[in-house]
Structures are given as C-alpha cells and as structure tokens.
C-alpha positions as a Markdown table, in Angstrom:
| # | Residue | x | y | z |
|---|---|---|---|---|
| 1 | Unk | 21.0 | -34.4 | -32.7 |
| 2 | Unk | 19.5 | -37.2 | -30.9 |
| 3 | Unk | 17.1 | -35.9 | -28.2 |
| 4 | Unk | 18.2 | -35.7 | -24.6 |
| 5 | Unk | 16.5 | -38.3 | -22.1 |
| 6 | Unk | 16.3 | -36.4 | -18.7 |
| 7 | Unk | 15.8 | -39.7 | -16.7 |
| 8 | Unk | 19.2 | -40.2 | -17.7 |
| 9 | Unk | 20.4 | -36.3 | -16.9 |
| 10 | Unk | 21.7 | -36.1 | -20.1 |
| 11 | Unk | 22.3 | -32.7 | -21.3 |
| 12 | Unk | 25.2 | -31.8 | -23.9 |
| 13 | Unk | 27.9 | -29.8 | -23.8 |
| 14 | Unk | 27.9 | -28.2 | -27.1 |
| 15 | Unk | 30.7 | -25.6 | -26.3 |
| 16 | Unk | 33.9 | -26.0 | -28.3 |
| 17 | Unk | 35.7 | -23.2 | -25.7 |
| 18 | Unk | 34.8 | -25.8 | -22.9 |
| 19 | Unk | 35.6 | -28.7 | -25.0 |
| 20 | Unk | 39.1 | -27.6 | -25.3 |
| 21 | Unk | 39.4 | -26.5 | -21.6 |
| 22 | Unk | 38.2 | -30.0 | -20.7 |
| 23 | Unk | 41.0 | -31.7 | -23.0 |
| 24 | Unk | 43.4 | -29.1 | -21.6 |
| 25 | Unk | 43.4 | -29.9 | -18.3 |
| 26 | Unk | 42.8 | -33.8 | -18.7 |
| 27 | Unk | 45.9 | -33.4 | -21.0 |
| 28 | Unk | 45.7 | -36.8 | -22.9 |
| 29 | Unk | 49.0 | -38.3 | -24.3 |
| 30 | Unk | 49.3 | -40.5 | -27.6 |
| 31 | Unk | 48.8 | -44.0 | -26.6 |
| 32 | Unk | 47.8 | -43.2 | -23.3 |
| 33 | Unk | 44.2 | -44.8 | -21.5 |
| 34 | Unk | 41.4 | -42.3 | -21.4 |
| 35 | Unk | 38.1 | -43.8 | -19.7 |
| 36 | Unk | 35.3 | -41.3 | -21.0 |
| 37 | Unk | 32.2 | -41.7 | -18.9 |
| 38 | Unk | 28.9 | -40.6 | -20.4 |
| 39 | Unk | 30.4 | -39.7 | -24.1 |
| 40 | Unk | 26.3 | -38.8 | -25.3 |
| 41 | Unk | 26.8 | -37.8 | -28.5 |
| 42 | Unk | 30.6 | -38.1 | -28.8 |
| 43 | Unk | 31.8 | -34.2 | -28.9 |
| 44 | Unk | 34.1 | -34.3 | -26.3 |
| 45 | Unk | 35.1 | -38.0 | -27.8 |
| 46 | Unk | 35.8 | -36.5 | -31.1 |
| 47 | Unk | 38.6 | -34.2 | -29.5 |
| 48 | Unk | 40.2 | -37.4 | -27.3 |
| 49 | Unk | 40.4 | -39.5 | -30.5 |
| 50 | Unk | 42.4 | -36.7 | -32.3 |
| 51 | Unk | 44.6 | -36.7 | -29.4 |
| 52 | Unk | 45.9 | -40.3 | -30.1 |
| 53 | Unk | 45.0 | -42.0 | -27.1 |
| 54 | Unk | 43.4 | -45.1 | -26.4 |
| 55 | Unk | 39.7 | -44.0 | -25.9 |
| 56 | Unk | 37.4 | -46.2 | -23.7 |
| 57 | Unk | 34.0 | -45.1 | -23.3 |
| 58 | Unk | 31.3 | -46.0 | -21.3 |
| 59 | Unk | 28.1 | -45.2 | -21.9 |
| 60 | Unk | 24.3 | -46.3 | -20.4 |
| 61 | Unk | 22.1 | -45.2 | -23.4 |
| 62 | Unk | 21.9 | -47.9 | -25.5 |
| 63 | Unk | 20.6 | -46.1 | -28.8 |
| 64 | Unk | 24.0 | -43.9 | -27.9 |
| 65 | Unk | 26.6 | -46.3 | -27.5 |
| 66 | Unk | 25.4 | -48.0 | -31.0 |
| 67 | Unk | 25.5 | -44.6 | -32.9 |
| 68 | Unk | 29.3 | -43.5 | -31.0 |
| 69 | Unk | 30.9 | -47.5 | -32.1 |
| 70 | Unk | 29.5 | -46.6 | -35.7 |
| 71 | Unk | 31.2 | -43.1 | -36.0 |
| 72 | Unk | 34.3 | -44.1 | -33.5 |
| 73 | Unk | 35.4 | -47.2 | -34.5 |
| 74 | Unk | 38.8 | -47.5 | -33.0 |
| 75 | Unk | 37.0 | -46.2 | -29.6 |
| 76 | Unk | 35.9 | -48.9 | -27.1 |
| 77 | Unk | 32.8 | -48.9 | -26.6 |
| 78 | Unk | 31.1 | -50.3 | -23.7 |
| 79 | Unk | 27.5 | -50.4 | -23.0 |
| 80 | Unk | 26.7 | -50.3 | -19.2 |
| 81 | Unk | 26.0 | -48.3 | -15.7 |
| 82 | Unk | 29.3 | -47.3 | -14.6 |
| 83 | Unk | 28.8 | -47.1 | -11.2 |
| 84 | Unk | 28.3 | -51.2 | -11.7 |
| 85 | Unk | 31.2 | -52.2 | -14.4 |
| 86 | Unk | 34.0 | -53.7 | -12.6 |
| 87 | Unk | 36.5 | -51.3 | -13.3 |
| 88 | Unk | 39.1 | -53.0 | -12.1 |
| 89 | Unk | 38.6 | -56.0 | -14.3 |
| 90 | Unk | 38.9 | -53.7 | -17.5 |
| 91 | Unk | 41.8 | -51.9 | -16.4 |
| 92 | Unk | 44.0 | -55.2 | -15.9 |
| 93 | Unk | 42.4 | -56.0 | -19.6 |
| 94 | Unk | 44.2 | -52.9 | -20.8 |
| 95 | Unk | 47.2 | -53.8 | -19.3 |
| 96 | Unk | 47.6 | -57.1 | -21.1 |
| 97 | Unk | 46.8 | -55.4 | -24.5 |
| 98 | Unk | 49.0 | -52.0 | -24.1 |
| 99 | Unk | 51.4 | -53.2 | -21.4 |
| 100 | Unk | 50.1 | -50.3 | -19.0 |
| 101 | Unk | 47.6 | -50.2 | -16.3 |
| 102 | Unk | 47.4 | -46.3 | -15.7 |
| 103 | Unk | 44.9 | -44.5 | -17.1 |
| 104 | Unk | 42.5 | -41.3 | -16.8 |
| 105 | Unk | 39.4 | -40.4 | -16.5 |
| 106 | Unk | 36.9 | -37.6 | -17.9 |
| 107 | Unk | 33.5 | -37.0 | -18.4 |
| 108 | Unk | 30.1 | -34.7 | -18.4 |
| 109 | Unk | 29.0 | -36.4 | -15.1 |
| 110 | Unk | 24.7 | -35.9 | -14.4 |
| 111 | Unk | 24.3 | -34.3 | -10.9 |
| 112 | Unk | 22.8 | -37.5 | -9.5 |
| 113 | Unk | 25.8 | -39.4 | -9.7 |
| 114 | Unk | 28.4 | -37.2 | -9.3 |
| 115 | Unk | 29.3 | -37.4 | -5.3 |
| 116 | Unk | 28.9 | -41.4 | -5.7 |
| 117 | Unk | 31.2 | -41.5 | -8.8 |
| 118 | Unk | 33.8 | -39.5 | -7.3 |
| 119 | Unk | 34.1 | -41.6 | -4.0 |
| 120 | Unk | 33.3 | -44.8 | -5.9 |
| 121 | Unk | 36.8 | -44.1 | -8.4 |
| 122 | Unk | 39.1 | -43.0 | -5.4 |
| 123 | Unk | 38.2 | -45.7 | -3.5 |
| 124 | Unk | 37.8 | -48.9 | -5.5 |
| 125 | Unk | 38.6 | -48.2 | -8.5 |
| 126 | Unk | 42.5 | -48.4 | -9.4 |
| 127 | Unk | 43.8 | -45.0 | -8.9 |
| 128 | Unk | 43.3 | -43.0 | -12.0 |
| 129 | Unk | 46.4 | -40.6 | -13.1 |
| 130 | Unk | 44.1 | -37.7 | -13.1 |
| 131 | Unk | 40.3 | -37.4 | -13.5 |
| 132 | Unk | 38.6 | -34.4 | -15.0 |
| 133 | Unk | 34.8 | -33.9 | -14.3 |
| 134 | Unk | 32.2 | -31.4 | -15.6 |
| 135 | Unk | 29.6 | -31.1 | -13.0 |
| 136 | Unk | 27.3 | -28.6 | -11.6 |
| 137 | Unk | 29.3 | -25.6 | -10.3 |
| 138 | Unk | 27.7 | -26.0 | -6.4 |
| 139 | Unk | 28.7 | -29.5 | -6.3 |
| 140 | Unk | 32.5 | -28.9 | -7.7 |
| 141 | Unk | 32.4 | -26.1 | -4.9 |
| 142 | Unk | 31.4 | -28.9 | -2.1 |
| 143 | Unk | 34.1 | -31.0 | -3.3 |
| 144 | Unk | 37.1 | -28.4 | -2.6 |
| 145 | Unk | 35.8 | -27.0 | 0.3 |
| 146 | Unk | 37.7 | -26.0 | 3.5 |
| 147 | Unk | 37.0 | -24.6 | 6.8 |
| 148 | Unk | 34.6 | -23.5 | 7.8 |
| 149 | Unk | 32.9 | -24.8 | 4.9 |
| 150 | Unk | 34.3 | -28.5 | 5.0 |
| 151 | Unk | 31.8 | -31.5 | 4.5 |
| 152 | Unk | 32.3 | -35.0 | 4.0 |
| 153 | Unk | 32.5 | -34.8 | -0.2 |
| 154 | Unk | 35.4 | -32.7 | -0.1 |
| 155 | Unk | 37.3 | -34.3 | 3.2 |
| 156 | Unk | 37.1 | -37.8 | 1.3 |
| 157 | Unk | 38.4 | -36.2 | -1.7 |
| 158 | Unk | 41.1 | -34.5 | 0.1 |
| 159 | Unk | 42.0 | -38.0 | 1.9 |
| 160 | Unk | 43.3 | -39.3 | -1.4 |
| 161 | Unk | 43.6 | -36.7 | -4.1 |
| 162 | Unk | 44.1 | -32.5 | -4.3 |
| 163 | Unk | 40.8 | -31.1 | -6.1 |
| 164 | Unk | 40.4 | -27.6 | -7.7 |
| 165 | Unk | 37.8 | -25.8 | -10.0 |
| 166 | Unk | 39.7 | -25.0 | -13.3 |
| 167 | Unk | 36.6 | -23.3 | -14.8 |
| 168 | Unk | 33.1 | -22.8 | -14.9 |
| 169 | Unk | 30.9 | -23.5 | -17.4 |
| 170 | Unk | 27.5 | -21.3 | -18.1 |
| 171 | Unk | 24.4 | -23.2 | -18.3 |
| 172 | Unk | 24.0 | -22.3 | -21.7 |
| 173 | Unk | 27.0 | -24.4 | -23.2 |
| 174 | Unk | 24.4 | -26.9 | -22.8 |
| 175 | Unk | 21.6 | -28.4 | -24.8 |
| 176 | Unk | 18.9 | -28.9 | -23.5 |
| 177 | Unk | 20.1 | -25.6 | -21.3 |
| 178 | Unk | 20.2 | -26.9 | -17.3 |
| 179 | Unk | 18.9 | -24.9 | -14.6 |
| 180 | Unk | 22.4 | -24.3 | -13.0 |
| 181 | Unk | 26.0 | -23.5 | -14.0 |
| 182 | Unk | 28.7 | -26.0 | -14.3 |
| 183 | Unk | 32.6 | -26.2 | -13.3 |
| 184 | Unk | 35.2 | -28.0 | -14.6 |
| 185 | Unk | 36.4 | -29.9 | -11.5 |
| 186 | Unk | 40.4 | -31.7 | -11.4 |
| 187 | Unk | 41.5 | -34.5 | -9.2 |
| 188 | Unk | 44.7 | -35.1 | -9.0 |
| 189 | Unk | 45.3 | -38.2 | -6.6 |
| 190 | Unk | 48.2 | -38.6 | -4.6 |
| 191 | Unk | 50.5 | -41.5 | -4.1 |
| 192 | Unk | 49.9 | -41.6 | -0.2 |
| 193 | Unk | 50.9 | -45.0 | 1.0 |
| 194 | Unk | 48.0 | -45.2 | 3.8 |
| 195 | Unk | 46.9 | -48.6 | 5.2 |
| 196 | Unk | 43.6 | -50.4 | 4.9 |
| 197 | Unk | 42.9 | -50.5 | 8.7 |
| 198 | Unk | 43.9 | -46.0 | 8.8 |
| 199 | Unk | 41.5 | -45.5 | 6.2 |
| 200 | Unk | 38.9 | -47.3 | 7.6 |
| 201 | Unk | 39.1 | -45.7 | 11.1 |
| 202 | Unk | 39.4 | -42.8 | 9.3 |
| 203 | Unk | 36.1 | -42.6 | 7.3 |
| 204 | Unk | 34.4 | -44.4 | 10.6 |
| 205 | Unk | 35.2 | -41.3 | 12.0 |
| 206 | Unk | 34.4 | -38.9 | 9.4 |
| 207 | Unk | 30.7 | -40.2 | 9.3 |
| 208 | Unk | 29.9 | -39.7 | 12.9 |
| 209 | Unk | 31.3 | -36.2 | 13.0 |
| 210 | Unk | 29.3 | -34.9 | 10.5 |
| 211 | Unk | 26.2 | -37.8 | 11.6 |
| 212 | Unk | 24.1 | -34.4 | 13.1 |
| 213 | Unk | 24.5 | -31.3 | 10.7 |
| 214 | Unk | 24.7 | -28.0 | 13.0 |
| 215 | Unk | 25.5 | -30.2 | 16.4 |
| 216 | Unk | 29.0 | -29.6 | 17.9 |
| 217 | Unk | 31.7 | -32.1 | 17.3 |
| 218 | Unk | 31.8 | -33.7 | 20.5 |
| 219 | Unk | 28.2 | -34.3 | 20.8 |
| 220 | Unk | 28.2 | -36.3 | 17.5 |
| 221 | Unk | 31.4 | -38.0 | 18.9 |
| 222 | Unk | 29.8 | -39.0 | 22.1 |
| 223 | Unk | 26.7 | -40.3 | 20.4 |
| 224 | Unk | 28.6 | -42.2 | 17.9 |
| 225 | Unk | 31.2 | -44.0 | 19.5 |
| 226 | Unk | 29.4 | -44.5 | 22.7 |
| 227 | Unk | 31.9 | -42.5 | 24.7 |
| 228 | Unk | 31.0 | -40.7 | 27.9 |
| 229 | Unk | 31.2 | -36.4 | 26.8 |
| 230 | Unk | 33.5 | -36.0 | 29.3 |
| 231 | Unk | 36.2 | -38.1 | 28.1 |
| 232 | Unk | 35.7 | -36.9 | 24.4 |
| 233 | Unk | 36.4 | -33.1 | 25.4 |
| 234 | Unk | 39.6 | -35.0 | 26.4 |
| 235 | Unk | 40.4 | -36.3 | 23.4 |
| 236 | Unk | 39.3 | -33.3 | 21.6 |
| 237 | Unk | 41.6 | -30.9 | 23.6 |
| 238 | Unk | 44.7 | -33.6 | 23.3 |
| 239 | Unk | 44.3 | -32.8 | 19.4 |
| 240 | Unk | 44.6 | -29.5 | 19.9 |
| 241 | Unk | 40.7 | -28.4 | 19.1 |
| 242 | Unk | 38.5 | -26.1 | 20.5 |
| 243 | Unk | 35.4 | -28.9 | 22.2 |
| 244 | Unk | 32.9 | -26.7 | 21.0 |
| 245 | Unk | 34.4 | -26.7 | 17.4 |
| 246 | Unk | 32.0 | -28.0 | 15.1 |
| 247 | Unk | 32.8 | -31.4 | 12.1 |
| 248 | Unk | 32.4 | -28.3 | 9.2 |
| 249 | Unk | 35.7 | -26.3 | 10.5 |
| 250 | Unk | 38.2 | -29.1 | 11.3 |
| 251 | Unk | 40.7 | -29.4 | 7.8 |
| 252 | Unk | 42.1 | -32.6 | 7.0 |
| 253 | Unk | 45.3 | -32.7 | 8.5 |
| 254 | Unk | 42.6 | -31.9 | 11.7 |
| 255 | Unk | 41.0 | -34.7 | 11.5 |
| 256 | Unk | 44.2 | -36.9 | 10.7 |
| 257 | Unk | 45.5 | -35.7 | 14.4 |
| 258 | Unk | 41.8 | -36.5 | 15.9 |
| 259 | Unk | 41.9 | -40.5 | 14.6 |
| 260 | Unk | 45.4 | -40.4 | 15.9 |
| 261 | Unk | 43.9 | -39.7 | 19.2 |
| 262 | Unk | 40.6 | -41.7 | 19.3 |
| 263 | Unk | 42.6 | -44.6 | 18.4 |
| 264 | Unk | 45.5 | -44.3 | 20.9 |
C-alpha cells in the first residue's frame, strides 16, 4: 500500500464494517452520480463501482489518481483540489452525458478541510441529493449541535440541510492509525425555497452573533451592526429571547425569528 502523505491528511480507512456502513447510508443507485472526494487508494471506490453507479472521483495526489484510473477504468477520474474544481461546471457536464444533474457526495474528508468543504457544497455547489462524510468524531459533533451547544458549523448546516452522526469510527480503522476517533456524518439537504437576499442577511447575522465567543448576544449585536444596546434588548425581547441569552443557545428557528426582527 502506497505510503500515506500527512501534508495531505491522508490516512485510510481500511475497515470493511465501515466500508459498508459508509455505502449504507450514502445508498448509491445503478446509474446514479456519486462524486467521491479523496478516493486514496480506492477501497471505498471499489464498493461504489460494484454498486453500478456512475463514479466520479476527485482526487489531489497525483501518484493516486494515476494508480485509481489504472485499476478503475470506467471511474472518472479527476486530478485536482476540490475545494477549487468548479463543481458546477462538471455537474451540468453530467447532465448532458446521463440526462440528470442530481448527484451525491461521499468521502474520507482530512480534518483541515472538513468545515470549509461542508459550507463550500451547501452553498455553491448544486445541491447534492445526500452527502455522506467520514470525519473526525468532534467535528461531526460540532456540526449537529443544538442548544446550548450551537456554533456557526452546525447553524449553517441546519440552514440548508438536517445532519446526524450514523456512526463512529475507532481510530484504528485507519492506517496510518490517527490520533482521534471518527463519525460517519449524513446531510441530507432540504428543498427550502429561501431567497438570495434571506440568506444573506441571515449569515450576516450569524457571524456577528457568534463574532465574541463567551460575550452575550446583544453585546456582539450592538458592536456589529452599530446599533445603540438599548434598542437591540428591543429587538431581542420582540423575538421572544432572554437579552442576556448568549449566540451558543439560540436554535435555528431562533435565529430565523431574530433576522425577521433586525430586518423589519
């Protein structure tokens, strides 16, 4: 087995119980789109080619991607940083050669890019059926948080998909072994039909409630959009919130009624 380039966070997955669990829960149909991100050294890719769907794969590691288009020849392969493809582009590509434009998404994400891959393909990328992660376990558990544990990883999440953990993985599935444990994370966007203009207030917002970790809400509100205190207790107390609540124990449908009020 090719050795493991840590610069890279590559570390694989070399249990065929989470294998399976992974394909489980991604579910892949025959001639449906899978996008496999990071395939390494093709064991997970393995099991989404026997499941007779149309497997594209990106992958960074150059060596890699030349070794996986050798032993997966119907696979796509496509050598590149993912969080830099135009994902967009290929998915209107697949279109024109299958006739379809949905597609899901899968892969044995490094910890570095995780929280930046997740926001980056629920908010530009076209929405995915489903996406199915392996990441560190403490980053899956940021991601479905709620109150009073609520951050901004799990609120954007929650703004256009329903996350959960379906299982977690012990560090020594993996080789080279990681420090940490791993979960198997599921997003499952919704069809919400939510403007450009809502979403932008939305996440404005978002990122000056939680601008000062451990400060009160209306303190980061005041600060941020240059509002007197005063008048943001108002506001607060309109939406039905304590003023001395804090960004961390608002839920979403919380702070859905709060842009509602800044904005009005």
């Amino acid at each position: 087995m090719i050795k493991a380039k840590k610069s890279l966070g590559q570390n694989w997955l070399i249990d065929p119980e989470a294998h399976e669990k992974i394909i489980a829960t991604l579910a892949p149909q025959v001639g449906e789109t899978i996008l496999e991100v990071g395939p390494g050294t093709g064991l997970l890719t393995r099991h989404l080619v026997n499941s007779g769907a149309n497997i594209v794969a990106i992958e960074k590691d150059e060596v890699l991607a030349s070794q996986l288009a050798k032993k997966f020849p119907t696979v796509k392969i496509i050598t590149g940083d993912i969080l830099k493809l135009d994902i967009e582009t290929l998915i209107g590509n697949w279109k024109m050669e299958n006739g379809k434009s949905c597609y899901k998404v899968v892969g044995n994400i490094p910890y570095y890019l995780t929280s930046h891959l997740i926001r980056l393909a629920l908010e530009e990328w076209p929405q995915p059926q489903r996406i199915v992660f392996l990441v560190q376990q403490e980053v899956a558990e940021r991601a479905v948080a709620k109150p009073p544990h609520a951050n901004l990883l799990s609120l954007s999440i929650e703004y256009y998909a329903t996350a959960s953990i379906v299982g977690l993985v012990n560090r020594s599935s993996f080789d080279p072994m990681p420090e940490v444990d791993s979960a198997i994370l599921k997003i499952q966007p919704d069809n919400r039909q939510l403007t450009i203009d809502y979403r932008r207030k939305f996440f404005r917002l978002l990122h000056i409630g939680f601008a000062s970790k451990r400060k009160q809400l209306v303190n980061n509100l005041s600060v941020g959009l240059k509002i007197d205190k005063d008048e943001i207790v108002k506001i607060i107390k309109n939406a039905g919130l304590d003023p001395q609540i804090r960004p961390e124990n608002l839920s979403f449908e919380q702070w859905n009624k709060l842009v509602h009020k800044v904005v009005s």
